[in-house]
PyMOL Python script that loads the backbone (N, CA, C, O; Angstrom):
from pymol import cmd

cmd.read_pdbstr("""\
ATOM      1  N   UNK A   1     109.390  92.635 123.525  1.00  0.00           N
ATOM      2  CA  UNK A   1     109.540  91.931 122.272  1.00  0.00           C
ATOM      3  C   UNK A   1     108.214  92.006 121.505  1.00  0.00           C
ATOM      4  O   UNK A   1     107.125  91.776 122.032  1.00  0.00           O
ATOM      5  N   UNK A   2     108.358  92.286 120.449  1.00  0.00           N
ATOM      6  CA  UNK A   2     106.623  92.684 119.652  1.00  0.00           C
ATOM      7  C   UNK A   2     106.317  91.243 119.337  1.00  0.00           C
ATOM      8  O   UNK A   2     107.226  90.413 119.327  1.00  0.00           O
ATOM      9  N   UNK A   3     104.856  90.863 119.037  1.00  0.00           N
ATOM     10  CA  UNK A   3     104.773  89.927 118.501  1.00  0.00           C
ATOM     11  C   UNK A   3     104.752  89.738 117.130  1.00  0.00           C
ATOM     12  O   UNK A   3     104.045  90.449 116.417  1.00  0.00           O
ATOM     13  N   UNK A   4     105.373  88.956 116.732  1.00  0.00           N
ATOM     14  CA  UNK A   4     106.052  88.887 115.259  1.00  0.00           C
ATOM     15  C   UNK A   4     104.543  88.076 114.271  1.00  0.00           C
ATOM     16  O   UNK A   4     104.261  88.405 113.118  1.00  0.00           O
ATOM     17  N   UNK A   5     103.702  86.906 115.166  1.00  0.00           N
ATOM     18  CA  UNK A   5     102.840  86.966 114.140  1.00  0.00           C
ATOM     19  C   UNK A   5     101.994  87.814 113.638  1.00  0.00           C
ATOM     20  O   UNK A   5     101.609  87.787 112.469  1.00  0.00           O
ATOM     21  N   UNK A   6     101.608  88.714 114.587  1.00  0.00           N
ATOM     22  CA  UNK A   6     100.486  89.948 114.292  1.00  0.00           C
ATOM     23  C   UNK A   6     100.948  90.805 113.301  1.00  0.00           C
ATOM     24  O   UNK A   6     100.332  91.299 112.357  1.00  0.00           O
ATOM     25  N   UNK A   7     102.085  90.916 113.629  1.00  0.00           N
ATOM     26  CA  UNK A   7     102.773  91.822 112.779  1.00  0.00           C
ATOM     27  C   UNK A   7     102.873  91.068 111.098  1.00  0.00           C
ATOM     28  O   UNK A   7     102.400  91.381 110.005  1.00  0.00           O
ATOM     29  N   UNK A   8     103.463  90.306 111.433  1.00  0.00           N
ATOM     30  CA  UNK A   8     103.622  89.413 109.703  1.00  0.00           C
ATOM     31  C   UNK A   8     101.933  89.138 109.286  1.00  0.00           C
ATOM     32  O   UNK A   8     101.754  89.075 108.069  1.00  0.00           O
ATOM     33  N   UNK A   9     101.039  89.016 109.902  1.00  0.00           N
ATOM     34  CA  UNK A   9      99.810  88.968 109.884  1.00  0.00           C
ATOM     35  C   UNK A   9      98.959  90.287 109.382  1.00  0.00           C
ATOM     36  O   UNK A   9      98.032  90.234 108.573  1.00  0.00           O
ATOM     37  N   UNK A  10      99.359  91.252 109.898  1.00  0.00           N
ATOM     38  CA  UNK A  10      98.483  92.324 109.505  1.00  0.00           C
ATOM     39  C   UNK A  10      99.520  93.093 108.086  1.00  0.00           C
ATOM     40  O   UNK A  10      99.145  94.020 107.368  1.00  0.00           O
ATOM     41  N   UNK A  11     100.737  92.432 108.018  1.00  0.00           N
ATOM     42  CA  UNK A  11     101.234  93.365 106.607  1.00  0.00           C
ATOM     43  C   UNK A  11     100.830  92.378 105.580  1.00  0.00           C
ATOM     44  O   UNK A  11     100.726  92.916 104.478  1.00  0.00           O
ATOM     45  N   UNK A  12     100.544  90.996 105.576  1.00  0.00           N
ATOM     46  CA  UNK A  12      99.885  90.092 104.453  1.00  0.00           C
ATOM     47  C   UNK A  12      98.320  90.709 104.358  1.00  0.00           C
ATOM     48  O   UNK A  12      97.814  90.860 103.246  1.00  0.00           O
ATOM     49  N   UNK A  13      97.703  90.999 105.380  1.00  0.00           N
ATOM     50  CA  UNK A  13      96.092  91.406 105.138  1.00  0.00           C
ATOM     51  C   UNK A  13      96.403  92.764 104.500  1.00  0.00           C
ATOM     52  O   UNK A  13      95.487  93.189 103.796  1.00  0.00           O
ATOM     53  N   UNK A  14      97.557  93.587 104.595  1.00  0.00           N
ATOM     54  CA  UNK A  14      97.813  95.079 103.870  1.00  0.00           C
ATOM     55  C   UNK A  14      98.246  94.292 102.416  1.00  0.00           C
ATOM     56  O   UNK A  14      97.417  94.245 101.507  1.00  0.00           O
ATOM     57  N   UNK A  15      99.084  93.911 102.315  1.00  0.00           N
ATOM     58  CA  UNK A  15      99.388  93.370 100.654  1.00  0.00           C
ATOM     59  C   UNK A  15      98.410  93.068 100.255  1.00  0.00           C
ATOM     60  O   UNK A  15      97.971  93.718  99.306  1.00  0.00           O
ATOM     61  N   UNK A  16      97.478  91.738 100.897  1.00  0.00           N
ATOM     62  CA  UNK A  16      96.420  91.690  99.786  1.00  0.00           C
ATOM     63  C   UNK A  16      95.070  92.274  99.600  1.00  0.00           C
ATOM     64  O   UNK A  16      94.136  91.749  98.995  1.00  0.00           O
ATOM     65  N   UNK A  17      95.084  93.740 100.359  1.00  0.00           N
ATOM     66  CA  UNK A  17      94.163  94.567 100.250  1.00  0.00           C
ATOM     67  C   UNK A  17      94.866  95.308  98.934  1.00  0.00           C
ATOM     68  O   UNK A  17      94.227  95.413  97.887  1.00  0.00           O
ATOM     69  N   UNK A  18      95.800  95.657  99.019  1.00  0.00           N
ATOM     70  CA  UNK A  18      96.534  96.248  97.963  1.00  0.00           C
ATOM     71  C   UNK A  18      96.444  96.061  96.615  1.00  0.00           C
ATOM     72  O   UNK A  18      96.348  96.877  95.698  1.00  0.00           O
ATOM     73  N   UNK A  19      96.504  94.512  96.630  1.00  0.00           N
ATOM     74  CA  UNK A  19      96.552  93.747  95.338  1.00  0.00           C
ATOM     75  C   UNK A  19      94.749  93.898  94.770  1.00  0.00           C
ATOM     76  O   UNK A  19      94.332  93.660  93.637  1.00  0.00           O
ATOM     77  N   UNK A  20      94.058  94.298  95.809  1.00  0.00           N
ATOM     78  CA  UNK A  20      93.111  94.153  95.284  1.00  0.00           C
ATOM     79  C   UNK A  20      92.333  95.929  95.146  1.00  0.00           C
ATOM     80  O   UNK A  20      91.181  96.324  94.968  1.00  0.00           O
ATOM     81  N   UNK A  21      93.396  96.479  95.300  1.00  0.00           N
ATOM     82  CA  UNK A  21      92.889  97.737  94.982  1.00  0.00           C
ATOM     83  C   UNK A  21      92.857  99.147  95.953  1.00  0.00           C
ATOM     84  O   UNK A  21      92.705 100.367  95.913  1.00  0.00           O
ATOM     85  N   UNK A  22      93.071  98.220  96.676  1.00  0.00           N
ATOM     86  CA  UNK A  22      93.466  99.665  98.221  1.00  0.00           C
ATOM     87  C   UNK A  22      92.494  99.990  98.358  1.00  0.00           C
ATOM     88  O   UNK A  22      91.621  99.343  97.780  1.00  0.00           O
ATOM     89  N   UNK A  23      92.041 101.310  99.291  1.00  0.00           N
ATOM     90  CA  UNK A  23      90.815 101.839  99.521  1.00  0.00           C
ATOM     91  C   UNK A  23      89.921 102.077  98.547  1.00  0.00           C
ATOM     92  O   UNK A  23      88.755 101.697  98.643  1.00  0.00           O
ATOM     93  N   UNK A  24      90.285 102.589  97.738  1.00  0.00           N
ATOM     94  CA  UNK A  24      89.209 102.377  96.609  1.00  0.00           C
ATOM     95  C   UNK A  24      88.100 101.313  96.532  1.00  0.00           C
ATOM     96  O   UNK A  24      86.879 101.330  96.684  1.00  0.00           O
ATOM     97  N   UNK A  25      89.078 100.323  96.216  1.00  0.00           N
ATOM     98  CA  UNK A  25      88.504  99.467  95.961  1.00  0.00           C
ATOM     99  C   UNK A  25      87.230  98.658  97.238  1.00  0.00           C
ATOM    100  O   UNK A  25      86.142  98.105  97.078  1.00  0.00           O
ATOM    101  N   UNK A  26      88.110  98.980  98.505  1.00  0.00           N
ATOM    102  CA  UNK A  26      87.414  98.781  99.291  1.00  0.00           C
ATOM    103  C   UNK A  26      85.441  99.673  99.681  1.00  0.00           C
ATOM    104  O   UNK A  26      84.302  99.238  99.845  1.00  0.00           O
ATOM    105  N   UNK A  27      86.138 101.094  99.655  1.00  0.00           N
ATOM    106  CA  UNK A  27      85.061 102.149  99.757  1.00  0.00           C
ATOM    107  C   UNK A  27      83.878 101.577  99.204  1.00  0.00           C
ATOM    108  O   UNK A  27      82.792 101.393  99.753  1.00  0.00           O
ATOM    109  N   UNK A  28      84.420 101.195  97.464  1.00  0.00           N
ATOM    110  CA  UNK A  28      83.119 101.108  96.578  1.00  0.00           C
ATOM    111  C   UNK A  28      82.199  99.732  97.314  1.00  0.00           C
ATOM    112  O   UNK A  28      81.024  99.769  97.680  1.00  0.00           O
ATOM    113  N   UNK A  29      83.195  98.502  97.386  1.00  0.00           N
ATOM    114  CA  UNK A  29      82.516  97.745  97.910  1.00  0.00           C
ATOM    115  C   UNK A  29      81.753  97.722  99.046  1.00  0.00           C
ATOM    116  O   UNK A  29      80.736  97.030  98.989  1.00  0.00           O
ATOM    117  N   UNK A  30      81.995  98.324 100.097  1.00  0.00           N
ATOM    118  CA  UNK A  30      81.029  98.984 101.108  1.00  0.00           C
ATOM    119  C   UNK A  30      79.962  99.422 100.806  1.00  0.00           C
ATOM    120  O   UNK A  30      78.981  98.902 101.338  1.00  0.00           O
ATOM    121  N   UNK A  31      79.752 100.595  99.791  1.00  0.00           N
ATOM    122  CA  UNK A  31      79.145 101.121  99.431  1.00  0.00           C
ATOM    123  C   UNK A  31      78.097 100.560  98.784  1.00  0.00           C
ATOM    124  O   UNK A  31      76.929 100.809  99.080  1.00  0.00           O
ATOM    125  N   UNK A  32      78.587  99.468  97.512  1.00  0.00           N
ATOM    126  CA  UNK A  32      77.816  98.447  97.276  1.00  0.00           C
ATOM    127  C   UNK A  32      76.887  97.704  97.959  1.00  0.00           C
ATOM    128  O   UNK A  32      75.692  97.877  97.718  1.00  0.00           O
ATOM    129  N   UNK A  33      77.287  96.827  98.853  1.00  0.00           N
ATOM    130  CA  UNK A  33      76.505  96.174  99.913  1.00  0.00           C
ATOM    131  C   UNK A  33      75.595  96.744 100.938  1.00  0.00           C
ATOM    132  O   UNK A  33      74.545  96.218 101.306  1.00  0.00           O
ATOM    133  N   UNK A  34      76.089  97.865 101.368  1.00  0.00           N
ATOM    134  CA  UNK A  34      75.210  98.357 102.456  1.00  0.00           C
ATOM    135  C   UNK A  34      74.025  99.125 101.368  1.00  0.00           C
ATOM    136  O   UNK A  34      72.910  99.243 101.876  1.00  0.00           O
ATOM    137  N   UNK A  35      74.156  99.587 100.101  1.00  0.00           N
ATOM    138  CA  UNK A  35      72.855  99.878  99.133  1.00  0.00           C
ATOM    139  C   UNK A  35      72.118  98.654  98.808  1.00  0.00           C
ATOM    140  O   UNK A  35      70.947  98.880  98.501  1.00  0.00           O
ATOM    141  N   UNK A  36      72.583  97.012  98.781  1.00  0.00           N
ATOM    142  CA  UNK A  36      71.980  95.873  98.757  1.00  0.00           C
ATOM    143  C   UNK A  36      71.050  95.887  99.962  1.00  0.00           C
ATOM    144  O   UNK A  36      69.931  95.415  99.765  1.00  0.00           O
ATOM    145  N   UNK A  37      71.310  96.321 101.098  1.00  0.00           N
ATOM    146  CA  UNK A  37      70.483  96.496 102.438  1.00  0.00           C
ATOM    147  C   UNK A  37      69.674  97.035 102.228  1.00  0.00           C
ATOM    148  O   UNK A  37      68.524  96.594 102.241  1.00  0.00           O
ATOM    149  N   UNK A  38      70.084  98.443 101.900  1.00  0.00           N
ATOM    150  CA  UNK A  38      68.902  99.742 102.108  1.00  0.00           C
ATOM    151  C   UNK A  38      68.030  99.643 101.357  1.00  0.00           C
ATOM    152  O   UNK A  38      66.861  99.777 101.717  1.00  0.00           O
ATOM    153  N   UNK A  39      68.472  99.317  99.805  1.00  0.00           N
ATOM    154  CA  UNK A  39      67.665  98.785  98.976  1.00  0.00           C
ATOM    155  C   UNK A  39      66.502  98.007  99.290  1.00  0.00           C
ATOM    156  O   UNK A  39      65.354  98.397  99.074  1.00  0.00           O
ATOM    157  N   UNK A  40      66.792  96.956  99.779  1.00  0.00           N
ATOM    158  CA  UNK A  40      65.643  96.057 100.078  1.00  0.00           C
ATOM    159  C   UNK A  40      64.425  96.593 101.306  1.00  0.00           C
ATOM    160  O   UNK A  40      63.203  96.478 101.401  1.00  0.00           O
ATOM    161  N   UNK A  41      65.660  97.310 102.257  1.00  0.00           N
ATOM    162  CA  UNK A  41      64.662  97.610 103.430  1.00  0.00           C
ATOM    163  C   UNK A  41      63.787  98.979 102.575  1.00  0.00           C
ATOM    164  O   UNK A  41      62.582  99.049 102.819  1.00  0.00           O
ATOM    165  N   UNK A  42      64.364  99.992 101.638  1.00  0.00           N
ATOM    166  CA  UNK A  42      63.320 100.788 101.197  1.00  0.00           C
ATOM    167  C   UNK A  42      61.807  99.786 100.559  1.00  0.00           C
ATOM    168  O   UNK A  42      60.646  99.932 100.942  1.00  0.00           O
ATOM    169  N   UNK A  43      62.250  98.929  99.648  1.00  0.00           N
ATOM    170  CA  UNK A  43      61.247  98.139  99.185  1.00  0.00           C
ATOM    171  C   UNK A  43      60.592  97.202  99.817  1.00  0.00           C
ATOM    172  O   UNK A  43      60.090  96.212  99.285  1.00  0.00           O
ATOM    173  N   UNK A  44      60.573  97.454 100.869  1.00  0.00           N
ATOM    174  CA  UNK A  44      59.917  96.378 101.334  1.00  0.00           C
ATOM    175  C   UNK A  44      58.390  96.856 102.173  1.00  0.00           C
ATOM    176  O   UNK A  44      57.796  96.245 103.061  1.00  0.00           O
ATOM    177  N   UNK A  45      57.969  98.448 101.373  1.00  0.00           N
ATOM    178  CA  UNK A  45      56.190  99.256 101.495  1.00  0.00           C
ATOM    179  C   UNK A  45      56.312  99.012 103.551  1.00  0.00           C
ATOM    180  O   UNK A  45      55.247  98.667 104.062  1.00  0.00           O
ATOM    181  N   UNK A  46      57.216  99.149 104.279  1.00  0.00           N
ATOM    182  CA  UNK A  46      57.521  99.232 105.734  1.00  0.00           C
ATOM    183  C   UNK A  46      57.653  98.385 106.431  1.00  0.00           C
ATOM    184  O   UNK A  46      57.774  98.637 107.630  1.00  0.00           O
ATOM    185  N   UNK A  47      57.687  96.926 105.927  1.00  0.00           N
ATOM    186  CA  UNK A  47      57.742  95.661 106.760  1.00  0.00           C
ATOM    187  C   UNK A  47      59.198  96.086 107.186  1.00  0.00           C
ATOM    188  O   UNK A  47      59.280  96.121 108.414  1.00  0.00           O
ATOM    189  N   UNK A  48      60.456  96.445 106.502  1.00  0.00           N
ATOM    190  CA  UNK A  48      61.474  96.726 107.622  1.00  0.00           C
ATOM    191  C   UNK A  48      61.582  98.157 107.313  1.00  0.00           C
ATOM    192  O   UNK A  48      61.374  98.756 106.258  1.00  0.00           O
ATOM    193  N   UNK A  49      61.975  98.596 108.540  1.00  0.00           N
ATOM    194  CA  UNK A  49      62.632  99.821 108.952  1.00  0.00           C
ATOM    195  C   UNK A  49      63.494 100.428 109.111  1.00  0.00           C
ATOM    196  O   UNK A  49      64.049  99.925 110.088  1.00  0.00           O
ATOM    197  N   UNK A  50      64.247 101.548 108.671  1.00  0.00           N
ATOM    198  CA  UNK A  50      65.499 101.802 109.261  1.00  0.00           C
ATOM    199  C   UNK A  50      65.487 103.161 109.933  1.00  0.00           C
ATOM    200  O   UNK A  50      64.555 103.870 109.556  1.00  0.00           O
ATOM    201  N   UNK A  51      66.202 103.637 110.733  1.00  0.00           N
ATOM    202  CA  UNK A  51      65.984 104.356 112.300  1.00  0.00           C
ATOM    203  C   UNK A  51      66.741 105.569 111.095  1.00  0.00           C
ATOM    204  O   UNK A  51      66.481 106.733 111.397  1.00  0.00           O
ATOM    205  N   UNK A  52      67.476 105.425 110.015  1.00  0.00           N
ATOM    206  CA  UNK A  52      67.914 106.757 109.549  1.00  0.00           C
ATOM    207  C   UNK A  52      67.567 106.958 108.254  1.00  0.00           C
ATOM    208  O   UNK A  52      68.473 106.659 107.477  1.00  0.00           O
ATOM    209  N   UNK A  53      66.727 107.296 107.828  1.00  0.00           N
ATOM    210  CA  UNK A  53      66.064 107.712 106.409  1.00  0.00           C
ATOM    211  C   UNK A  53      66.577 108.336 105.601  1.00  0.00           C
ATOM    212  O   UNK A  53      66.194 107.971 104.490  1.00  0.00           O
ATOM    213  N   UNK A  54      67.746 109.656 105.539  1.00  0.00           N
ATOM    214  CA  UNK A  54      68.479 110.508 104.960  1.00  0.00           C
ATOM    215  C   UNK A  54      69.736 109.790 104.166  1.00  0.00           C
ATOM    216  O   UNK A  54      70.632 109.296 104.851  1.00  0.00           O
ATOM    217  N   UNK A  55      69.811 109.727 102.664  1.00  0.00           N
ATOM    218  CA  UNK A  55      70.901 108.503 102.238  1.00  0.00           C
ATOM    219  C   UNK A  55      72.234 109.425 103.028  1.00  0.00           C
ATOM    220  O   UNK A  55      73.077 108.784 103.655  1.00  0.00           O
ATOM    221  N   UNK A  56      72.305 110.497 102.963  1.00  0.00           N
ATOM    222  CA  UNK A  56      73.734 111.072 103.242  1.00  0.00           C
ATOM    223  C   UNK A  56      74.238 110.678 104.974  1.00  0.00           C
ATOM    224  O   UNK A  56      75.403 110.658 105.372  1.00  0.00           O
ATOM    225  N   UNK A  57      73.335 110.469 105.575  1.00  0.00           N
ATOM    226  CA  UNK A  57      73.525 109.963 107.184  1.00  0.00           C
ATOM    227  C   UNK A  57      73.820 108.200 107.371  1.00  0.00           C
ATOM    228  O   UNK A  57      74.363 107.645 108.327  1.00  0.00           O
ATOM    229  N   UNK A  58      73.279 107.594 106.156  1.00  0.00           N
ATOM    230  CA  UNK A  58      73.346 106.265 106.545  1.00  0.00           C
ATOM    231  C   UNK A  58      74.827 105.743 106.545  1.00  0.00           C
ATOM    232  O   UNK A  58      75.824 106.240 106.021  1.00  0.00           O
ATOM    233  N   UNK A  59      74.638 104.260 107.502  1.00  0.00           N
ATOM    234  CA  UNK A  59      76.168 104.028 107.830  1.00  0.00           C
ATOM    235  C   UNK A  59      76.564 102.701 106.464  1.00  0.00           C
ATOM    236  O   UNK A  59      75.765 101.825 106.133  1.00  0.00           O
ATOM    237  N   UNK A  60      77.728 102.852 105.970  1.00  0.00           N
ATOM    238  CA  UNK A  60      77.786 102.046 105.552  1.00  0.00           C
ATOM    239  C   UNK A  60      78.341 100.620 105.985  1.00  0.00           C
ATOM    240  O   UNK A  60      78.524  99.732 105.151  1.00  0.00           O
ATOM    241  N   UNK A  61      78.570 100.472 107.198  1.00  0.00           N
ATOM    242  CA  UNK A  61      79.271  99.336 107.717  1.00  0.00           C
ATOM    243  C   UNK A  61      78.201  98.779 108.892  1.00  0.00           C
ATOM    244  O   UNK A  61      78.414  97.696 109.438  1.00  0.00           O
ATOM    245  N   UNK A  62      77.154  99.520 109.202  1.00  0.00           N
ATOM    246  CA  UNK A  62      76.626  98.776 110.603  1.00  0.00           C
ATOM    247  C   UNK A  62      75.121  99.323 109.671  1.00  0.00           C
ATOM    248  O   UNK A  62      74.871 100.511 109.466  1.00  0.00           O
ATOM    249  N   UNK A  63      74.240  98.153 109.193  1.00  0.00           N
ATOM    250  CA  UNK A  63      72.895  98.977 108.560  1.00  0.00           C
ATOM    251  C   UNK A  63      71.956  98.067 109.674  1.00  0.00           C
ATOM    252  O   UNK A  63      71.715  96.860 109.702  1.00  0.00           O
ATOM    253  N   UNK A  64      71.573  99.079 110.491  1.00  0.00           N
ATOM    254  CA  UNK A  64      70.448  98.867 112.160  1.00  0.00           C
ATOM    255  C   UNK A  64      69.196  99.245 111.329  1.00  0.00           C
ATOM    256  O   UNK A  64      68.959 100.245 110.651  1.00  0.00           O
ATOM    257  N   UNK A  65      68.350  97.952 111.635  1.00  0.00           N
ATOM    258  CA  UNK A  65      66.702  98.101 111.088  1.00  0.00           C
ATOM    259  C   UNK A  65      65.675  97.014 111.694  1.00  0.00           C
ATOM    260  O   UNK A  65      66.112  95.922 112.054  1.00  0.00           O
ATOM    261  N   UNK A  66      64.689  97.240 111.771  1.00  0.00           N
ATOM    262  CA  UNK A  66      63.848  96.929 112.414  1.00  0.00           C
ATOM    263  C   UNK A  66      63.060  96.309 111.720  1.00  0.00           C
ATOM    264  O   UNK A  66      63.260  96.461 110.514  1.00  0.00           O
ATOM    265  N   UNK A  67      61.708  95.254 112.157  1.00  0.00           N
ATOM    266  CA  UNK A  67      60.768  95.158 111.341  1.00  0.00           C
ATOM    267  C   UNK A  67      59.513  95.547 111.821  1.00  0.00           C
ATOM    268  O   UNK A  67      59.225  95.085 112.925  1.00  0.00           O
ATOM    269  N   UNK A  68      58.519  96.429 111.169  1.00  0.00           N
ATOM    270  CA  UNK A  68      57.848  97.335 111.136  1.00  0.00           C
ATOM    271  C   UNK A  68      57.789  98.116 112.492  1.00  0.00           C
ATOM    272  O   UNK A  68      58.945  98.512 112.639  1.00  0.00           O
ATOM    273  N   UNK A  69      57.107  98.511 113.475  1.00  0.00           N
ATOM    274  CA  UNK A  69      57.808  99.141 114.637  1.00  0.00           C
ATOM    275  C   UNK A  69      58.063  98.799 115.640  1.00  0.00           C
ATOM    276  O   UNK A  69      57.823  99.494 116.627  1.00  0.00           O
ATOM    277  N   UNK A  70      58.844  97.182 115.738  1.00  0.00           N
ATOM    278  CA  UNK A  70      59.772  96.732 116.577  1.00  0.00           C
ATOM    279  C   UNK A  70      59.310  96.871 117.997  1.00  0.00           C
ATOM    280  O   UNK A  70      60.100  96.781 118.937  1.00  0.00           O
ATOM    281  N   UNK A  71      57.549  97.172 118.205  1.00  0.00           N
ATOM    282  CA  UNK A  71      57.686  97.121 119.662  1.00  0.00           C
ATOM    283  C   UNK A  71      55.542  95.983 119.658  1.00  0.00           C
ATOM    284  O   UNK A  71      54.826  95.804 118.673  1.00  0.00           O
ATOM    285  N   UNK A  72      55.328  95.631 120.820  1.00  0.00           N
ATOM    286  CA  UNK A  72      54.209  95.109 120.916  1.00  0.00           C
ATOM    287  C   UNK A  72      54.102  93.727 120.003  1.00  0.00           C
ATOM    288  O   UNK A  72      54.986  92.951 120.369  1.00  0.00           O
ATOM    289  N   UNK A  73      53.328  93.199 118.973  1.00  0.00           N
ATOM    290  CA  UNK A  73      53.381  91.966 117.938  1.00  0.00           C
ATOM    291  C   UNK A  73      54.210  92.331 116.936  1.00  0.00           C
ATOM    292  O   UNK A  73      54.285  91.709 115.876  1.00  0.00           O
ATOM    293  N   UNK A  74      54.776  93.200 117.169  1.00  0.00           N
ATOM    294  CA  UNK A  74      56.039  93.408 116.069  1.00  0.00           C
ATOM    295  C   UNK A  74      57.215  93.103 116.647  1.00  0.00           C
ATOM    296  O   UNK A  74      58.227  93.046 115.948  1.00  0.00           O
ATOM    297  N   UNK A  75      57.260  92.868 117.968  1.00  0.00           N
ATOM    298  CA  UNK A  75      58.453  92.590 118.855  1.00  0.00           C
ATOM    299  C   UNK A  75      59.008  91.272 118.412  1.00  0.00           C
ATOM    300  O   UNK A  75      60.171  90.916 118.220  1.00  0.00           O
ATOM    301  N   UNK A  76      57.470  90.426 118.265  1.00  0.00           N
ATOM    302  CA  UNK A  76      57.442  89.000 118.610  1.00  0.00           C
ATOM    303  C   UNK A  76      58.246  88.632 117.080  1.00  0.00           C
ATOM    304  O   UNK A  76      59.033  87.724 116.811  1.00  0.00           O
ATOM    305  N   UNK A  77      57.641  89.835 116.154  1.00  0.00           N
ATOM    306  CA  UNK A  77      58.450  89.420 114.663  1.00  0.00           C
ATOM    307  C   UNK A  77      60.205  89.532 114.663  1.00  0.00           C
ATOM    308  O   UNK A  77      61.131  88.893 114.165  1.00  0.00           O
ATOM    309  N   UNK A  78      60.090  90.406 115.290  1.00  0.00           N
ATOM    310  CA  UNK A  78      62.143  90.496 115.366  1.00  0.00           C
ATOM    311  C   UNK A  78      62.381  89.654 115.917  1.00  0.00           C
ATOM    312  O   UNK A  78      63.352  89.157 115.348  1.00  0.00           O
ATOM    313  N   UNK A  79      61.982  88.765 117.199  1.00  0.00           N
ATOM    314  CA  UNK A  79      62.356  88.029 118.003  1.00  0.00           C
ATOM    315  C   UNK A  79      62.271  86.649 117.066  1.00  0.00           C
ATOM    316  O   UNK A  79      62.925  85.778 117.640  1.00  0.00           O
ATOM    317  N   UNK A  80      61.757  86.203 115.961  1.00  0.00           N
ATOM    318  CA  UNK A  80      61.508  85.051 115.431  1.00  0.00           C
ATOM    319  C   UNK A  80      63.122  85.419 113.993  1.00  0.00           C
ATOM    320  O   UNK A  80      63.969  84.593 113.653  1.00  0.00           O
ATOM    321  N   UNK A  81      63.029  86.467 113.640  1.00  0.00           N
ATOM    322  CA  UNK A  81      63.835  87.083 112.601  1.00  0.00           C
ATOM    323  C   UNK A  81      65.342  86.657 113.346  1.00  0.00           C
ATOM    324  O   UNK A  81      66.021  85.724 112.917  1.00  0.00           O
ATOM    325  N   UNK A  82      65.649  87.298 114.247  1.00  0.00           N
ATOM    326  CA  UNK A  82      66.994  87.207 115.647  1.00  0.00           C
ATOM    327  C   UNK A  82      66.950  85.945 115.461  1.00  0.00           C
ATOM    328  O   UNK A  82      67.810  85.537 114.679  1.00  0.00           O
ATOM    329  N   UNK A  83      65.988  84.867 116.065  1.00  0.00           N
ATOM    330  CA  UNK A  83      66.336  83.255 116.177  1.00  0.00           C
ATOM    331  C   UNK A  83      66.712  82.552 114.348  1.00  0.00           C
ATOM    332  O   UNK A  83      67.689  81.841 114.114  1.00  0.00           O
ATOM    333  N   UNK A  84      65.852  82.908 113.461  1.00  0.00           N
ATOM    334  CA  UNK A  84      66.243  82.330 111.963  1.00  0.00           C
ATOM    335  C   UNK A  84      67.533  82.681 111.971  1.00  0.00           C
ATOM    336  O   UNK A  84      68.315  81.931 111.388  1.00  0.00           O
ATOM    337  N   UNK A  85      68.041  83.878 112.620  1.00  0.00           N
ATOM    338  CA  UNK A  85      69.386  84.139 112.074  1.00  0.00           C
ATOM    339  C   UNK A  85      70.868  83.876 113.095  1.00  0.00           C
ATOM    340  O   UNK A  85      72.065  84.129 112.956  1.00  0.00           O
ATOM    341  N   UNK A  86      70.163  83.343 113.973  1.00  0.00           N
ATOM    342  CA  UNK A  86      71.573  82.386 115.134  1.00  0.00           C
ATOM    343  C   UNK A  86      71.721  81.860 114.684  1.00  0.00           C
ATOM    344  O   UNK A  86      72.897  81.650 114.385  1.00  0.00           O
ATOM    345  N   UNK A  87      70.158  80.688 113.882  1.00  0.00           N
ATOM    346  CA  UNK A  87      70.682  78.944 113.515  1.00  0.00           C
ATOM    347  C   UNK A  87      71.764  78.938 112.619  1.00  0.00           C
ATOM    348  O   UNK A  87      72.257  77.870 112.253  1.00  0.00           O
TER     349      UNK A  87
END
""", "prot")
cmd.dss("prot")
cmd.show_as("cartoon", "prot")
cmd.util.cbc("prot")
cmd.orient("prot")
């Protein structure tokens, strides 16, 4: 027997992707946000980092970065960055 909420569940999250534009609409917005990331991490003269420099390689759904080289007293900076961002 399938389960009937998942199902009635995932064709309402398809309608109102729809209504709002289908992939399209989605793509751009991806696209949008993860350049709000990169953006900042380019400007920021190397306090953060990102492990892929090439715009045509970067991901738009998972943006992995560091702050400055993430190892020794820079460790201790991600590790304070990680805790601001549990609370």
């Amino acid at each position: 027997m399938p389960v009937i909420f998942s199902i009635w569940l995932g064709n309402m999250v398809c309608e109102h992707m729809l209504e709002r534009g289908g992939l399209p609409y989605y793509e751009d917005l991806a696209i949008r946000r993860s350049n709000v990331l990169y953006n900042c991490i380019d400007d920021s003269d190397g306090f953060y980092r990102t492990f892929v420099n090439h715009v045509d390689f970067r991901s738009r759904m998972q943006v992995v970065f560091t702050i400055r080289s993430g190892e020794g007293k820079d460790a201790q900076l991600v590790e304070k960055f990680l805790e601001r961002v549990s609370d």
